[in-house]
N, CA, C and O atoms as CSV, one atom per row, in Angstrom:
chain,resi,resn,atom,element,x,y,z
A,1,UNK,N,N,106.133,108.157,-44.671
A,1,UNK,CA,C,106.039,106.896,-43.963
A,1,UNK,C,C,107.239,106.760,-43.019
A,1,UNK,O,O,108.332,107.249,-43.304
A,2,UNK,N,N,106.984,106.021,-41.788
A,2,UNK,CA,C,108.082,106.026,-40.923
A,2,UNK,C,C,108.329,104.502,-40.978
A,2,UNK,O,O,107.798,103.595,-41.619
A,3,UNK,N,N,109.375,104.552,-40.031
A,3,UNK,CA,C,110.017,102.865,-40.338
A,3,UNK,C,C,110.206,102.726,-38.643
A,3,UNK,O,O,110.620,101.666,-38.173
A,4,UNK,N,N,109.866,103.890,-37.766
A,4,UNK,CA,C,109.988,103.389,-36.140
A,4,UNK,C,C,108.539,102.347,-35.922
A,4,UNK,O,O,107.414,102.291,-36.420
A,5,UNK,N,N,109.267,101.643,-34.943
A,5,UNK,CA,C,107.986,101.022,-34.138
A,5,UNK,C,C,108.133,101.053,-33.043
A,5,UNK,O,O,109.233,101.175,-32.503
A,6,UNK,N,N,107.102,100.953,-32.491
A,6,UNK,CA,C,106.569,102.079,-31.407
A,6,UNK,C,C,105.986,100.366,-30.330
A,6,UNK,O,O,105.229,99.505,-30.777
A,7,UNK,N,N,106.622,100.355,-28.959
A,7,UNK,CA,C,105.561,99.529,-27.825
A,7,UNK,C,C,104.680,99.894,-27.264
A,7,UNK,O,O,104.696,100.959,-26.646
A,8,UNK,N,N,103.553,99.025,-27.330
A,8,UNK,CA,C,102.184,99.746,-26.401
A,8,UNK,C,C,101.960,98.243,-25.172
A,8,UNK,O,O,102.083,97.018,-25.176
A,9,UNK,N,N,101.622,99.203,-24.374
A,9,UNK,CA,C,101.436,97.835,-23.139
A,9,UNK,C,C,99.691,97.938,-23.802
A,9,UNK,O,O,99.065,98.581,-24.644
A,10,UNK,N,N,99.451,96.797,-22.744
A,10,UNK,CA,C,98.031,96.623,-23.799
A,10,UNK,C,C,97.491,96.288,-22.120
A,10,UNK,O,O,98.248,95.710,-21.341
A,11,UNK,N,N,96.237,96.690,-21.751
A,11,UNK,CA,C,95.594,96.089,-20.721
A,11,UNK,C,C,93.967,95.759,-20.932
A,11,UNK,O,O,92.978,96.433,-21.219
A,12,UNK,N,N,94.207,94.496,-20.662
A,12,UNK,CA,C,92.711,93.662,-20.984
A,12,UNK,C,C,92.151,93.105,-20.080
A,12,UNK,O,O,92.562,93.234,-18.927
A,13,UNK,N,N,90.919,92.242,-20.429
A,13,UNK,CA,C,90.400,91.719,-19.556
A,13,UNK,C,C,89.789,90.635,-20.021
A,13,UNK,O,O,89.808,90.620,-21.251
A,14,UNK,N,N,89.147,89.537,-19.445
A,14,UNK,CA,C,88.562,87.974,-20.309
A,14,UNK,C,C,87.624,87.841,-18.940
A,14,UNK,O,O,87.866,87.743,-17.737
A,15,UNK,N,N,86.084,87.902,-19.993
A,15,UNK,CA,C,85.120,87.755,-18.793
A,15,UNK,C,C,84.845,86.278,-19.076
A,15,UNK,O,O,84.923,85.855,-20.229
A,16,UNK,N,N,84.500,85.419,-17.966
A,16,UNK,CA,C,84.240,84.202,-17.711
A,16,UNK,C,C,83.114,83.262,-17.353
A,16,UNK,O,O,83.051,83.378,-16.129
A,17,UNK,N,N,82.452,82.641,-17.618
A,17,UNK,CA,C,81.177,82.212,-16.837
A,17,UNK,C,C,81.656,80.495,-16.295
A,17,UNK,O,O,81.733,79.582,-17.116
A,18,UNK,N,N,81.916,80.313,-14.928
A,18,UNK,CA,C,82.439,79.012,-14.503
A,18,UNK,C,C,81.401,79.011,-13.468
A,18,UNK,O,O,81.104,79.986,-12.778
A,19,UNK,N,N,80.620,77.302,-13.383
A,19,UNK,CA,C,79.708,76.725,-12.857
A,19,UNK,C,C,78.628,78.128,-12.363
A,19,UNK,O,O,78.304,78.395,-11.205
A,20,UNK,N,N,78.260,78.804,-13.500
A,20,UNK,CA,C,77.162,79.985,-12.903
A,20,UNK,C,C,77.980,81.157,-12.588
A,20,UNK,O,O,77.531,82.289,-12.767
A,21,UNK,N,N,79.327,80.918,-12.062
A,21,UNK,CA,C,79.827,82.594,-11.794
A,21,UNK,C,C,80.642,83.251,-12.620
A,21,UNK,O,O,81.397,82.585,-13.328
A,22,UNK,N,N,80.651,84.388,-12.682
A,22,UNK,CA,C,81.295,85.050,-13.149
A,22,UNK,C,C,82.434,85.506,-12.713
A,22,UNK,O,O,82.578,86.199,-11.706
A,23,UNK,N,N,83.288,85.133,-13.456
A,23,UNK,CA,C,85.297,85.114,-13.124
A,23,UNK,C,C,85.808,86.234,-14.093
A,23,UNK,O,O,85.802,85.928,-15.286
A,24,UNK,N,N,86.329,87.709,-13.698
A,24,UNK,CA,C,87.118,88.483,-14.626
A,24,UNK,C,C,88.581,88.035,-14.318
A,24,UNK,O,O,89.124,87.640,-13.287
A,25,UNK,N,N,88.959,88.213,-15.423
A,25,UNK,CA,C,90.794,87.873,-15.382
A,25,UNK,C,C,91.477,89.262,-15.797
A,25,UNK,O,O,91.146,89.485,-16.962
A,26,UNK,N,N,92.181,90.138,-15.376
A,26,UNK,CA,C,92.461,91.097,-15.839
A,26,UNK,C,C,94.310,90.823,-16.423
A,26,UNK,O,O,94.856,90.051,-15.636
A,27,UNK,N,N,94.875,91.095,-17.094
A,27,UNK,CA,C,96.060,90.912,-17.688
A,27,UNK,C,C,96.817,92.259,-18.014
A,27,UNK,O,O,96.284,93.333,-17.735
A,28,UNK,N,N,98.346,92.182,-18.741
A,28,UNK,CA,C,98.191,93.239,-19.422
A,28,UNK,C,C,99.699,92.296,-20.247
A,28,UNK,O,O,100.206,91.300,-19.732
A,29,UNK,N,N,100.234,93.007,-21.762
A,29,UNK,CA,C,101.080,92.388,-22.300
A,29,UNK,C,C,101.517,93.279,-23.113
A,29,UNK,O,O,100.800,94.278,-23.065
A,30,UNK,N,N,102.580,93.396,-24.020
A,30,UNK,CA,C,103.483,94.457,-24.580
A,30,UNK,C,C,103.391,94.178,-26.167
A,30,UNK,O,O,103.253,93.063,-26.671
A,31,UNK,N,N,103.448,94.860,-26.553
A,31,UNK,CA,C,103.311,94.541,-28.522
A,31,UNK,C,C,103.843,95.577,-28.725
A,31,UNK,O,O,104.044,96.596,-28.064
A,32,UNK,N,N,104.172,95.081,-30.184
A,32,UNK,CA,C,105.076,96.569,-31.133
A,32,UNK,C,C,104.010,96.623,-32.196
A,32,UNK,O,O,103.139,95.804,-32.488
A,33,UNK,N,N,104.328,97.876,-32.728
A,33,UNK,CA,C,103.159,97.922,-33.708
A,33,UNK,C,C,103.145,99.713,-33.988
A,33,UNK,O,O,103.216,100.514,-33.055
A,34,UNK,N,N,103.041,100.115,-35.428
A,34,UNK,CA,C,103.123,101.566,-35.937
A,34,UNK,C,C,102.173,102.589,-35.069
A,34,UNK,O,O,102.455,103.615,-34.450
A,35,UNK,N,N,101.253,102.073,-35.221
A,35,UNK,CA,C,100.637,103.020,-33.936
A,35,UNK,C,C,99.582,102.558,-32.770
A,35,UNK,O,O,100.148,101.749,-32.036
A,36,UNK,N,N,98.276,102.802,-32.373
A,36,UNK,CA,C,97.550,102.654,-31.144
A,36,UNK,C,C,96.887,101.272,-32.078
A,36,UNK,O,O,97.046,100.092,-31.767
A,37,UNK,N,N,96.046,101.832,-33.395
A,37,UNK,CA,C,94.693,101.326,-33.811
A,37,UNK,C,C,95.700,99.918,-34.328
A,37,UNK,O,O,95.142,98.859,-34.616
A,38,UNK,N,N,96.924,100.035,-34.384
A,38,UNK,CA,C,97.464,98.850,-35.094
A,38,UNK,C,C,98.043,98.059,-34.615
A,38,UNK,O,O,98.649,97.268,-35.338
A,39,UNK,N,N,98.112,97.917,-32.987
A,39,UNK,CA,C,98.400,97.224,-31.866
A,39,UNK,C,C,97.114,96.959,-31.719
A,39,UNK,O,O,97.003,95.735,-31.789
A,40,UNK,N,N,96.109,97.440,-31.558
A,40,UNK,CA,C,95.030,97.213,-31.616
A,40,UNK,C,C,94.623,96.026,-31.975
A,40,UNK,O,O,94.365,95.035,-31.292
A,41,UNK,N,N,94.574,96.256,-33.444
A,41,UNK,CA,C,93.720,94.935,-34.298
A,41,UNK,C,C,94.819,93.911,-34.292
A,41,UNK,O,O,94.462,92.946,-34.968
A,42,UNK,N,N,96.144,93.737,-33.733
A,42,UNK,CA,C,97.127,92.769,-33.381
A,42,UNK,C,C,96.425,91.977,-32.881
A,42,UNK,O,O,95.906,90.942,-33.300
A,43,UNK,N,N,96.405,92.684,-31.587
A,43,UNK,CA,C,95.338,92.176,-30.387
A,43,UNK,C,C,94.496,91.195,-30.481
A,43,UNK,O,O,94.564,90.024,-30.108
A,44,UNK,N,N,93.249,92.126,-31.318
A,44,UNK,CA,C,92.330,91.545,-31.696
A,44,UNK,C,C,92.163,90.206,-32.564
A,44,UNK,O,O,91.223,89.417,-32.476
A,45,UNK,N,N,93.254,90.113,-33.407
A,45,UNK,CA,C,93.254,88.970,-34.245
A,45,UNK,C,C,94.081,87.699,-33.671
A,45,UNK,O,O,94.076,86.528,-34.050
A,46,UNK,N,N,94.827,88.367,-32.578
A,46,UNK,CA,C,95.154,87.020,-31.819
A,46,UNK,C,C,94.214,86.540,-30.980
A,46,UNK,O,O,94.391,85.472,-30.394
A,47,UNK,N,N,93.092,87.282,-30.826
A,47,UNK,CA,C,92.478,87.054,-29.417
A,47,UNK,C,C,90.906,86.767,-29.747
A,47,UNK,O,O,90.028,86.834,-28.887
A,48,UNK,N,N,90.722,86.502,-30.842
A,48,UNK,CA,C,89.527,86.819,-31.814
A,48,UNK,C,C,88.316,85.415,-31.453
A,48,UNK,O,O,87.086,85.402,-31.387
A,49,UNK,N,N,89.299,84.407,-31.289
A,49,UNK,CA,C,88.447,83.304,-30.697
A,49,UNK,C,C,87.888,83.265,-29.091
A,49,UNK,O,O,87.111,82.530,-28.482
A,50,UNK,N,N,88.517,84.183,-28.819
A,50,UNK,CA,C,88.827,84.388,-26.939
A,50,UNK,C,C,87.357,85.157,-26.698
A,50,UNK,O,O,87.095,86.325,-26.982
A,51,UNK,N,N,86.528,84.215,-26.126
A,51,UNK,CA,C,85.285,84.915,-25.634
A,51,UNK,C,C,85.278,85.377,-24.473
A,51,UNK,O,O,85.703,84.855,-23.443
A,52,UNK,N,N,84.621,86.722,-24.681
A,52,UNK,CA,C,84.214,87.800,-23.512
A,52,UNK,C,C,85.783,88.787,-23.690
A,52,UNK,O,O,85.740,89.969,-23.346
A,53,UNK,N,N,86.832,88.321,-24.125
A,53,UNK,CA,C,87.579,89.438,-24.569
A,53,UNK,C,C,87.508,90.879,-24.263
A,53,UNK,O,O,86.446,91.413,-24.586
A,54,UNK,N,N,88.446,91.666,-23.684
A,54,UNK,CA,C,88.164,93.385,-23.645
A,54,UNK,C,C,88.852,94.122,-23.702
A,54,UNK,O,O,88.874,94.629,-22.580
A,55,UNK,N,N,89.544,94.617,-24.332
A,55,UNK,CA,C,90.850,95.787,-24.402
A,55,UNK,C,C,90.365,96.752,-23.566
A,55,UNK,O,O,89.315,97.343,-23.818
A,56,UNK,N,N,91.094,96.993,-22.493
A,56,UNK,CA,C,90.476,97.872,-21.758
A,56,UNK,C,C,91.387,99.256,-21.645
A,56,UNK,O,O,90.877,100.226,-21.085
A,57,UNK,N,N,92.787,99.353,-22.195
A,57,UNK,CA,C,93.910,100.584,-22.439
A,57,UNK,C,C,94.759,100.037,-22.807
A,57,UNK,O,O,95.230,99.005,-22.328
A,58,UNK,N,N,95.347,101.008,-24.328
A,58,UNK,CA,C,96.599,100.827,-24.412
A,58,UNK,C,C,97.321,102.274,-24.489
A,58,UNK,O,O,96.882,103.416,-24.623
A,59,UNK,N,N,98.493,101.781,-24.359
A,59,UNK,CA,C,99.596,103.042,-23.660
A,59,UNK,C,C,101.076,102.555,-24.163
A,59,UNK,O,O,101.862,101.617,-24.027
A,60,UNK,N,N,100.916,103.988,-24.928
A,60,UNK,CA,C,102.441,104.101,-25.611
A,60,UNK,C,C,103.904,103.864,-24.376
A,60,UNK,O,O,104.117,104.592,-23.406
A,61,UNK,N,N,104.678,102.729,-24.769
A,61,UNK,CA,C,105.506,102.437,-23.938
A,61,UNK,C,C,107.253,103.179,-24.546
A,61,UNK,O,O,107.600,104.188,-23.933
A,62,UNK,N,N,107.894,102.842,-25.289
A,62,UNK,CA,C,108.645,104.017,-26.441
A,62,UNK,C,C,108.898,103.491,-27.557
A,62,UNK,O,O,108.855,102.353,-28.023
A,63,UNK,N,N,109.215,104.674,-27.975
A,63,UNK,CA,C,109.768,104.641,-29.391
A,63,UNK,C,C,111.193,104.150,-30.199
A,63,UNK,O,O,112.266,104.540,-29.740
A,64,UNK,N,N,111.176,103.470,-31.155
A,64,UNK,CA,C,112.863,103.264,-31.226
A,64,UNK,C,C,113.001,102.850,-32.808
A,64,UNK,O,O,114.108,102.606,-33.288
């Protein structure tokens, strides 16, 4: 077991439906977390109410 944690930039997206159209918001934000799948479900559980939601890449930022 390791004790580093590791930053992943995270890039997403939040699809939208306003008066009939469709609005993408694209973002991106930084988390720590042991590895990919566990930044991952970070993500996900903050974002879990957030409809249309999309992880669209994450990318190892470093190690320390």
């Amino acid at each position: 077991m390791k004790n580093w944690e590791t930053e992943y930039k995270v890039d997403f997206h939040i699809i939208a439906l306003t008066d009939g159209k469709k609005e993408i918001e694209y973002n991106s934000l930084i988390i720590e977390g042991t590895s990919p799948e566990n930044a991952e479900q970070r993500i996900n559980t903050q974002f879990a109410n957030v409809a249309g939601f999309r992880i669209d890449k994450i990318t190892k930022i470093w190690e320390y």
